[in-house]
N, CA, C and O of each residue as an XYZ file, in Angstrom:
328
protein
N       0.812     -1.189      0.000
C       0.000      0.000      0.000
C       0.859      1.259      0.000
O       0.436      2.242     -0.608
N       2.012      1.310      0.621
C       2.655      2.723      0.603
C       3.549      2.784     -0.811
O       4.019      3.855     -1.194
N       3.736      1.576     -1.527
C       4.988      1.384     -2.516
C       3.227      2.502     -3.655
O       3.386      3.587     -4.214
N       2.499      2.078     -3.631
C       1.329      2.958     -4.123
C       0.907      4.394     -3.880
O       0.415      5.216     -4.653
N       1.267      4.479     -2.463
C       1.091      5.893     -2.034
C       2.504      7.210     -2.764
O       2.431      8.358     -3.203
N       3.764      6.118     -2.529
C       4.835      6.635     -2.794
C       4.574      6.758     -4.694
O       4.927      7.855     -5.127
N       4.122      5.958     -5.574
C       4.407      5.846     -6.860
C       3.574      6.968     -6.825
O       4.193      8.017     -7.002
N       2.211      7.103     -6.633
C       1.290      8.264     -6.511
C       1.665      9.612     -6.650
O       1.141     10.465     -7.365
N       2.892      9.746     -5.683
C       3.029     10.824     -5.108
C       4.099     11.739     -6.573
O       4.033     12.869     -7.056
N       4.831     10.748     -6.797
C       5.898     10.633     -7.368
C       5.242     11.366     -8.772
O       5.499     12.473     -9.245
N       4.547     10.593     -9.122
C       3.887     10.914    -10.705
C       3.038     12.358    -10.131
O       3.565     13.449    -10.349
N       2.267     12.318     -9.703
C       2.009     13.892     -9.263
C       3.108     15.013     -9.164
O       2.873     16.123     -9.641
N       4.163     14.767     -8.624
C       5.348     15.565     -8.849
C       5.890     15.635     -9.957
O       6.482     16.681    -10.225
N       5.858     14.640    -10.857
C       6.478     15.403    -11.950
C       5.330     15.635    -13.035
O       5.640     16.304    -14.021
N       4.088     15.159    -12.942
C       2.974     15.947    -13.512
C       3.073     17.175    -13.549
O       2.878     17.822    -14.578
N       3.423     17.731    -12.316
C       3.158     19.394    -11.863
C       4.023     19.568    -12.472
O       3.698     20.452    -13.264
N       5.430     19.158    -12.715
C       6.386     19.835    -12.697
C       6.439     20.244    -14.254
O       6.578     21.409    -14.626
N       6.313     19.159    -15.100
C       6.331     19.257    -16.870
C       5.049     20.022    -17.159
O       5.020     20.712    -18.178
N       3.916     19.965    -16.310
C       2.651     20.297    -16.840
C       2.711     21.779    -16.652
O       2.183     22.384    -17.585
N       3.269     22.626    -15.586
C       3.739     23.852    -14.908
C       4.550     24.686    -16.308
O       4.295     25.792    -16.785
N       5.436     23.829    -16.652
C       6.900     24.117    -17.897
C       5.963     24.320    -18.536
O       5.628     25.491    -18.721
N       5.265     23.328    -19.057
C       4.535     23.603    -20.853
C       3.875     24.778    -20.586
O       4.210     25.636    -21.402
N       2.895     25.261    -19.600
C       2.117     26.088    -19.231
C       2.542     27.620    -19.587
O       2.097     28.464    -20.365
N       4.116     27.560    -18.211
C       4.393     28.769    -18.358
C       5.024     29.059    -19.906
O       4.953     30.129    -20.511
N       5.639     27.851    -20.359
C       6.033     28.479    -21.946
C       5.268     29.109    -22.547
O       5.446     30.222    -23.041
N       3.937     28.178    -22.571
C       2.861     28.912    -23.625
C       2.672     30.451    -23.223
O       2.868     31.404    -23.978
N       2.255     30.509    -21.898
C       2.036     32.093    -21.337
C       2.846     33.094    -21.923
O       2.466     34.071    -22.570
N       4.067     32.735    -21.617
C       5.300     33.772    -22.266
C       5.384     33.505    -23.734
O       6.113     34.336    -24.274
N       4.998     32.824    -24.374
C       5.138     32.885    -26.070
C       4.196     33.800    -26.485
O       4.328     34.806    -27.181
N       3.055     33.226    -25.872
C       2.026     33.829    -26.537
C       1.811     35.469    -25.846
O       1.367     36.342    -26.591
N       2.089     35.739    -24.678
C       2.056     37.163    -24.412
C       2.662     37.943    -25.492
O       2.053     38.884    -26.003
N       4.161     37.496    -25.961
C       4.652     37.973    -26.405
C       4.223     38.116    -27.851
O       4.701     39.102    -28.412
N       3.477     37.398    -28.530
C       3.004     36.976    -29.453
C       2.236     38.086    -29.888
O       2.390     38.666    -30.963
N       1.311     38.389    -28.914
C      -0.059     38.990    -29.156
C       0.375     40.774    -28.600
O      -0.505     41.622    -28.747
N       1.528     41.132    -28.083
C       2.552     42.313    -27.793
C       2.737     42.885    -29.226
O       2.406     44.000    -29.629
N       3.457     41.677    -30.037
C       3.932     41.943    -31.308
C       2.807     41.960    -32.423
O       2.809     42.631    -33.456
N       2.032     41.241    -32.065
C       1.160     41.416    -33.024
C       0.361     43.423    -32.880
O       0.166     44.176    -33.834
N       0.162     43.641    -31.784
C      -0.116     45.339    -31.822
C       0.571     45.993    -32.677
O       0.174     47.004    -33.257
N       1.980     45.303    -32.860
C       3.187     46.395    -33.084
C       2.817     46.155    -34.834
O       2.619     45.025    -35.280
N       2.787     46.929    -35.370
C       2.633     46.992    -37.309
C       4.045     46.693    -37.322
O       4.172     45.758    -38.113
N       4.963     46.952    -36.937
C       6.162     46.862    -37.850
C       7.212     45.881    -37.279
O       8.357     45.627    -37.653
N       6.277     45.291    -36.003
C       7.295     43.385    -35.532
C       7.257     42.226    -36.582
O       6.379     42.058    -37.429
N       8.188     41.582    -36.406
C       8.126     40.402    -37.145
C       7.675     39.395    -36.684
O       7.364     39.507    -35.498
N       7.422     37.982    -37.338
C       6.452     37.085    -36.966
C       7.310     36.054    -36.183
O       7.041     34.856    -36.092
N       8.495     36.747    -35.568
C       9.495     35.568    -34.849
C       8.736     34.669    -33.353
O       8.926     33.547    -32.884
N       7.773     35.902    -32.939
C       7.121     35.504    -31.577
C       6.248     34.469    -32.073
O       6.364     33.344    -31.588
N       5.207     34.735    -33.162
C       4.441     33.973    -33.452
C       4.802     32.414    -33.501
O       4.408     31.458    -32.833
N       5.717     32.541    -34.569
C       6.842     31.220    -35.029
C       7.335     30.923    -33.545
O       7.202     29.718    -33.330
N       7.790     31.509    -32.589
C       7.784     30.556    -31.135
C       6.712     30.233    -30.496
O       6.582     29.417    -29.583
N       5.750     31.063    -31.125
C       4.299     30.167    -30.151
C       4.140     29.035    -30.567
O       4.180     28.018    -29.874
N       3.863     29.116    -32.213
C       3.853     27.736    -32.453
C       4.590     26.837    -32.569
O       4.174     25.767    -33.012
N       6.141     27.043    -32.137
C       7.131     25.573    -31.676
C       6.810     25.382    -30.251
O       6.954     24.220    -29.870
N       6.335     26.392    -29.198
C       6.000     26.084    -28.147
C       4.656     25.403    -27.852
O       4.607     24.689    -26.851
N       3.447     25.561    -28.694
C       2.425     24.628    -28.703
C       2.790     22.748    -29.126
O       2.147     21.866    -28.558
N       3.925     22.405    -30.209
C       4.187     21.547    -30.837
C       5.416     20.924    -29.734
O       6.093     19.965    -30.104
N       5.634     21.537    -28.390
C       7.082     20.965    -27.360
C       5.620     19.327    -27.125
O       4.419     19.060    -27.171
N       6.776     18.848    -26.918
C       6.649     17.502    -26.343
C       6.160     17.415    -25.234
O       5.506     16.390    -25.042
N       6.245     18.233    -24.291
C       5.894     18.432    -22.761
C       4.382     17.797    -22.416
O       4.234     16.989    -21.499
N       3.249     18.271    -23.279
C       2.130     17.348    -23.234
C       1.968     16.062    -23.272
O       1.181     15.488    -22.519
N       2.999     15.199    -24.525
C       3.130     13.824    -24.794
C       4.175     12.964    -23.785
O       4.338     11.745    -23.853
N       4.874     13.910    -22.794
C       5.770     13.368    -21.622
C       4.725     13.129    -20.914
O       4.460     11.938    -20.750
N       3.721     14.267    -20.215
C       2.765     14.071    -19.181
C       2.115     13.098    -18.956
O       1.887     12.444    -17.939
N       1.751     13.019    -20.227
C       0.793     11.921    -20.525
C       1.479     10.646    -20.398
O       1.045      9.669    -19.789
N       2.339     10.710    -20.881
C       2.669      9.142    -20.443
C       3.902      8.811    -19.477
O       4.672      7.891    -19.753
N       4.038      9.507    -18.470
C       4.476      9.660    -17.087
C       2.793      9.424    -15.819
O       2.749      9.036    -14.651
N       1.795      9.823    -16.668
C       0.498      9.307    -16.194
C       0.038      8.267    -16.447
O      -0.365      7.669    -15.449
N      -0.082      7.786    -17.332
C      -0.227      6.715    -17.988
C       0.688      5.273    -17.526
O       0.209      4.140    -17.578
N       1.873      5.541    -17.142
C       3.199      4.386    -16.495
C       2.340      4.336    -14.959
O       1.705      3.383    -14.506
N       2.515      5.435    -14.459
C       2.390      5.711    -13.218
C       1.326      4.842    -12.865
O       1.605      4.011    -12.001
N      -0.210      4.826    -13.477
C      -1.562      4.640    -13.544
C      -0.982      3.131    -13.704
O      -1.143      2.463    -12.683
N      -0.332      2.451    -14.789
C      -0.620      0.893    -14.854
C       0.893      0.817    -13.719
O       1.476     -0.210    -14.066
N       1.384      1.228    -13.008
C       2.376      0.930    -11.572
C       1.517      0.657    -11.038
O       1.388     -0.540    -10.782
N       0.328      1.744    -10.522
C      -0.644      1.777     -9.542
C      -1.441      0.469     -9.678
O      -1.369     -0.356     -8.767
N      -2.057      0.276    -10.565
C      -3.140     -0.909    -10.966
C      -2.553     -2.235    -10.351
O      -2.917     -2.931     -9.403
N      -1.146     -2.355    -11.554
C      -0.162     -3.364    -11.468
C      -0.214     -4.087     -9.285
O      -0.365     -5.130     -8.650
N       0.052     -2.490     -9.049
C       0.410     -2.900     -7.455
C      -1.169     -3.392     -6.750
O      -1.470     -4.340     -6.024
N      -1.833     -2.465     -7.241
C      -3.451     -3.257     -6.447
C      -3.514     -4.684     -6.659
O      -4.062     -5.443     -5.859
N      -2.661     -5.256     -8.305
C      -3.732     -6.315     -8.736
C      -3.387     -7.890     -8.346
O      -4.092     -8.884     -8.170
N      -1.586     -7.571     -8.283
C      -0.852     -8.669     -7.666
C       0.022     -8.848     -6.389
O       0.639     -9.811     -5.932
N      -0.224     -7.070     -5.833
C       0.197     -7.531     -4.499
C       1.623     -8.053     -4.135
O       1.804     -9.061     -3.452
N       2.767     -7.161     -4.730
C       3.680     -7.971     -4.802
C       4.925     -7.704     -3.372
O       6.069     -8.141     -3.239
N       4.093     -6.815     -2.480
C       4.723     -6.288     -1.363
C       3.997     -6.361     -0.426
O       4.364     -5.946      0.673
C-alpha cells in the first residue's frame, strides 16, 4: 500500500512539474506573441515561437508519465507484490 502511495506521489510531482513548464512556456510565447502582433512593424518571430511552443513535447511526456504511473498503480493493487 505505501509502494502505491509513494508511486502516486511521485507521478504527481512530476505531472506538476512538466505540466507547470509547458504552461508557463505557452504564457510567455504567446504574451509575447499577441505584444507583437499590436506592433505593425514586428516580425512574426514571436508567433513562429508560439507555435514551436504549442508543438514541445511536454504534453506527450505528461501523458505518459500518467499513464506508467496509472498501470504501476493498478499493477500494485492487482498482484500484491509487497
Amino acid at each position: 500500500m505505501w509502494t502505491a502511495i509513494v508511486v502516486l506521489a511521485v507521478v504527481g510531482v512530476l505531472m506538476n512539474r512538466f505540466g507547470n513548464a509547458y504552461f508557463d512556456l505557452l504564457v510567455v510565447t504567446a504574451r509575447r506573441a499577441v505584444e507583437d502582433r499590436k506592433n505593425i512593424l514586428a516580425d512574426f518571430s514571436s508567433l513562429e515561437a508560439f507555435h514551436a511552443a504549442r508543438a514541445a513535447w511536454y504534453p506527450v511526456g505528461v501523458t505518459v508519465i500518467g499513464m506508467v504511473g496509472l498501470a504501476a498503480i493498478l499493477w500494485l493493487m492487482m498482484f500484491k507484490p509487497f
